[in-house]
Backbone as CSV, one residue per row, in Angstrom:
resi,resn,N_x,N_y,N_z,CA_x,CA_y,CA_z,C_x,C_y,C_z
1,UNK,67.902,-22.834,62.071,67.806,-21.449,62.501,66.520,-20.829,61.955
2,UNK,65.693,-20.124,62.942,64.693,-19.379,62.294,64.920,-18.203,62.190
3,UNK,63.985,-17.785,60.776,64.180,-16.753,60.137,62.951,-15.548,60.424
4,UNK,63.758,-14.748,60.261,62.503,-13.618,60.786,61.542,-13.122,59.479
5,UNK,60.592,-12.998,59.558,59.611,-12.755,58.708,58.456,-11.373,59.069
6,UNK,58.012,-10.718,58.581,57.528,-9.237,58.763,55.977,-9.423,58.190
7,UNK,55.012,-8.461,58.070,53.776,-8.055,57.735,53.682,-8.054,56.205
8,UNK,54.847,-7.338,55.478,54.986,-7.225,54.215,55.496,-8.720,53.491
9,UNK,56.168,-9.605,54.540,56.675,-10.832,53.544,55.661,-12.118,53.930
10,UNK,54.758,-11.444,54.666,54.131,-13.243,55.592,54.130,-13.982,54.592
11,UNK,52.925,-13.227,53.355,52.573,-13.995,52.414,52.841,-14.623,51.983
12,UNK,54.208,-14.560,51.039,55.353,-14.970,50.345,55.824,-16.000,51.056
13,UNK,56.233,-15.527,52.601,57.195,-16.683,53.378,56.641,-17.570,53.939
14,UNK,55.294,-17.716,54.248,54.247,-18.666,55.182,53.246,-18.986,54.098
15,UNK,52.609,-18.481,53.636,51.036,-19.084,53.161,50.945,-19.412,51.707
16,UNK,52.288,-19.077,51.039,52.428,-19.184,50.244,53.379,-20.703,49.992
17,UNK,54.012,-21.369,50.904,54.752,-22.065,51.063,54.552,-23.550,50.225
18,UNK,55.219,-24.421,49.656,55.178,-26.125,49.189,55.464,-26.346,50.707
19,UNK,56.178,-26.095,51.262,56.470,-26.684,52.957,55.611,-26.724,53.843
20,UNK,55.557,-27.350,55.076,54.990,-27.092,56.187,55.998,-25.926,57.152
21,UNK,55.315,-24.874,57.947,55.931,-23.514,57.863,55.491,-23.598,59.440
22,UNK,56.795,-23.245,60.442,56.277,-23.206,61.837,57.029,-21.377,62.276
23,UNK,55.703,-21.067,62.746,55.506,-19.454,63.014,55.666,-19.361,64.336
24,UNK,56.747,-18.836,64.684,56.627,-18.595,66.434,56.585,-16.645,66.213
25,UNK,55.795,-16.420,66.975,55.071,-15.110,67.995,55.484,-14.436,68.779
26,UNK,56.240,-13.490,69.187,56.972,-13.161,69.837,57.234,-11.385,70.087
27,UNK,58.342,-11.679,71.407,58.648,-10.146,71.451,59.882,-10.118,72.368
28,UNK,60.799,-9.542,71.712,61.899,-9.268,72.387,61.980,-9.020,74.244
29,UNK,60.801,-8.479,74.732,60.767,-8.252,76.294,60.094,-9.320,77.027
30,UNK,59.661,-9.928,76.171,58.770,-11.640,76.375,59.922,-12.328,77.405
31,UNK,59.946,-12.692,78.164,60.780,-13.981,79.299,60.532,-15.518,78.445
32,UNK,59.111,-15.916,78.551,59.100,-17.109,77.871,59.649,-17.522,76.344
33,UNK,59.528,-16.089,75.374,59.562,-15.929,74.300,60.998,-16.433,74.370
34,UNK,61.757,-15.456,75.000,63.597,-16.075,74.953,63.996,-17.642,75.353
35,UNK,62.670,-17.863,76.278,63.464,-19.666,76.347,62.900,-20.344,75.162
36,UNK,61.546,-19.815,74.269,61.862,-20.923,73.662,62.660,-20.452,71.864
37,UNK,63.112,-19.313,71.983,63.801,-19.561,71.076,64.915,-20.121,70.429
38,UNK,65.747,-20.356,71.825,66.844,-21.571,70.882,65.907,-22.551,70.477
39,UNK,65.064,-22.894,70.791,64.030,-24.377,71.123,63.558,-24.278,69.537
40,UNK,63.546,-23.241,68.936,62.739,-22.907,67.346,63.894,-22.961,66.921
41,UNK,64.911,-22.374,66.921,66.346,-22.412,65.795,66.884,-23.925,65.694
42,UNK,66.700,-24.511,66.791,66.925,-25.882,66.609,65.494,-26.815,65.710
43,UNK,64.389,-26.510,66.074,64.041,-27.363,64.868,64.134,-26.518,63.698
44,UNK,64.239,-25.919,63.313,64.862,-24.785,62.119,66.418,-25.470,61.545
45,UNK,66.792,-25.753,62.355,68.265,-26.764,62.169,67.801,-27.854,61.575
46,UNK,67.048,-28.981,62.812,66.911,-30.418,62.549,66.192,-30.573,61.285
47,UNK,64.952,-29.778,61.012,64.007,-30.267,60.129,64.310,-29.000,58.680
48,UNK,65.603,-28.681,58.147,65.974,-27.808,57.376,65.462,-29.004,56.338
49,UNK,64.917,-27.851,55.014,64.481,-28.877,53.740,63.114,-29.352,53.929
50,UNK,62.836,-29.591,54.900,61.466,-30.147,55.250,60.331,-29.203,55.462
51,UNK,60.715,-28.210,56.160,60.129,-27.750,56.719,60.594,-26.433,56.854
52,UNK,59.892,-25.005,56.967,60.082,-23.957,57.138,60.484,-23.030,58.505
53,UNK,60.669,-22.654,59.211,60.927,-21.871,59.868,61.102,-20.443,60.069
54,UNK,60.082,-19.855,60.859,60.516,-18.249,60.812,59.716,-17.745,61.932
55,UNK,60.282,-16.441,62.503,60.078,-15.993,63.576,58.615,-14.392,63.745
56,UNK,57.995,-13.842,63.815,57.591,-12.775,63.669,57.625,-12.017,64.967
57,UNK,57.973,-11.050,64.940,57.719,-9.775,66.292,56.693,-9.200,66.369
58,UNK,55.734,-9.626,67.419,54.721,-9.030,67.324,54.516,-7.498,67.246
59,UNK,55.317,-6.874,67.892,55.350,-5.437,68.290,56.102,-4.737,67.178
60,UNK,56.363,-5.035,66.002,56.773,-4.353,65.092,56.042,-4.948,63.893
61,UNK,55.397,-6.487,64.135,54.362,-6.661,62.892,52.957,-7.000,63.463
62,UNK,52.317,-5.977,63.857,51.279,-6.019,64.126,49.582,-6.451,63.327
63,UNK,49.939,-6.067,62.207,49.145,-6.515,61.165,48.832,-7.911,60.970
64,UNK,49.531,-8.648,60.881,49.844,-10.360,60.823,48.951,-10.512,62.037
65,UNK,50.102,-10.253,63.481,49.871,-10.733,64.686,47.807,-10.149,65.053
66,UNK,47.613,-9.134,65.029,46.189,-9.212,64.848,45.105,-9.711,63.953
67,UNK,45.859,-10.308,62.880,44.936,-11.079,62.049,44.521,-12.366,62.566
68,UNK,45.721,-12.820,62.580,45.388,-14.514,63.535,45.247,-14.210,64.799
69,UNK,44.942,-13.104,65.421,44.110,-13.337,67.011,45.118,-13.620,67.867
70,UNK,46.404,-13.247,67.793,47.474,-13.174,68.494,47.457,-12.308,69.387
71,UNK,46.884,-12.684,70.996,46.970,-11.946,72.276,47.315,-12.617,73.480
72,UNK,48.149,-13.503,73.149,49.018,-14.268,74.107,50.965,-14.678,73.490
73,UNK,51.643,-14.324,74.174,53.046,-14.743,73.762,53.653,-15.782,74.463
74,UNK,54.627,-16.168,74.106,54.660,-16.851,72.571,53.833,-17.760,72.505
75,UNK,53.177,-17.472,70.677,52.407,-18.315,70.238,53.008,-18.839,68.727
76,UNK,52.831,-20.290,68.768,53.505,-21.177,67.474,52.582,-21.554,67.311
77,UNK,52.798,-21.063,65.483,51.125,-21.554,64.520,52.147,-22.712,63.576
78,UNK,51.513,-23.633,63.337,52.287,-24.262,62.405,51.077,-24.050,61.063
79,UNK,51.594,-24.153,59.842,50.895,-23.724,58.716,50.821,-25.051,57.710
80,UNK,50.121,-25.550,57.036,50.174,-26.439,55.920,49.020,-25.938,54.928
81,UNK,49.487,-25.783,53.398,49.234,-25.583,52.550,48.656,-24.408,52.445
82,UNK,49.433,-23.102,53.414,48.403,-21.750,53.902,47.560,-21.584,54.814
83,UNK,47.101,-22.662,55.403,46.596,-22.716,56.382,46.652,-23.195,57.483
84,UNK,46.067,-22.628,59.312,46.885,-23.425,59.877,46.255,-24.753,60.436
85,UNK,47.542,-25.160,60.723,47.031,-26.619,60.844,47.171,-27.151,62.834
86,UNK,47.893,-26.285,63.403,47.804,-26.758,64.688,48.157,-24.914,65.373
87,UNK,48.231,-25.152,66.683,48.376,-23.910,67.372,48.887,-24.261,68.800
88,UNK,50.151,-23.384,69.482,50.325,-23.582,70.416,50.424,-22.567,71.675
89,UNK,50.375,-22.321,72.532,50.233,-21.108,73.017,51.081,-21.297,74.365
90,UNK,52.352,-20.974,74.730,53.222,-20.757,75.859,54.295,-21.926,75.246
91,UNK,55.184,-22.311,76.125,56.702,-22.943,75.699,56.184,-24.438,75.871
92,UNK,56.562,-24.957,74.803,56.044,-26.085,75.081,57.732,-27.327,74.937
93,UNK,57.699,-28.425,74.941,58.847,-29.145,74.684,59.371,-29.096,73.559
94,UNK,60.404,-29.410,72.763,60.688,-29.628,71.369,59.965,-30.551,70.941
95,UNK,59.829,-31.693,71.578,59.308,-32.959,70.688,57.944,-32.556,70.351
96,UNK,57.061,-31.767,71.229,55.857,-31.212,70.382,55.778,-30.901,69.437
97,UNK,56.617,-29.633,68.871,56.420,-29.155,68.036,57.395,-29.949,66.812
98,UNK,57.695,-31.125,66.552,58.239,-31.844,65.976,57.220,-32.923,65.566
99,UNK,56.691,-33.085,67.131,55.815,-34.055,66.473,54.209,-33.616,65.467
100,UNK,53.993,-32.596,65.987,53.291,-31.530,64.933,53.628,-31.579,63.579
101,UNK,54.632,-31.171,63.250,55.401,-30.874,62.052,55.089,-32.328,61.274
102,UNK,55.554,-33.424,61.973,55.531,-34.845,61.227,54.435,-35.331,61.285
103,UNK,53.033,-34.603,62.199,51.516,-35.387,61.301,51.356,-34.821,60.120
């Protein structure tokens, strides 16, 4: 399950992380955004312990979402060691973003 994360906690919950940390982008009126969110709670499930998970709203954390150049939805940043390490931009399959996670 992914967890929602805000402007005030990115730090703490993403860049600050020992994990590899997958950031999905989003907005409640988004169409694509809703299909792929079961698609994130499930690797949020599969890869629990391993790996991080959490969600941000763009339209209520704007700060974040304009830092990383977020002007397309949904967009999944995956993060390693604070920084990111891959980027995806529209719904992509699960096994992508799995197989991301495991380079």
């Amino acid at each position: 399950m992914a967890i929602e994360t805000t402007d005030s906690k990115f730090k703490e919950d993403v860049l600050d992380s020992d994990l590899p940390v997958l950031v999905d982008f989003w907005a409640p009126w988004c169409g694509p955004c809703r299909m792929l969110g079961p698609i994130i709670d499930r690797i949020g499930e599969k890869m629990d312990g391993k790996v991080k998970v959490f969600k941000l709203n763009v339209d209520d954390n704007p700060t974040v979402s304009t830092q990383y150049g977020i002007t397309g939805i949904p967009t999944v940043l995956i993060f390693k060691n604070g920084q990111i390490d891959r980027e995806f931009v529209g719904v992509q399959p699960e096994q992508v973003y799995l197989n991301a996670l495991a380079a």
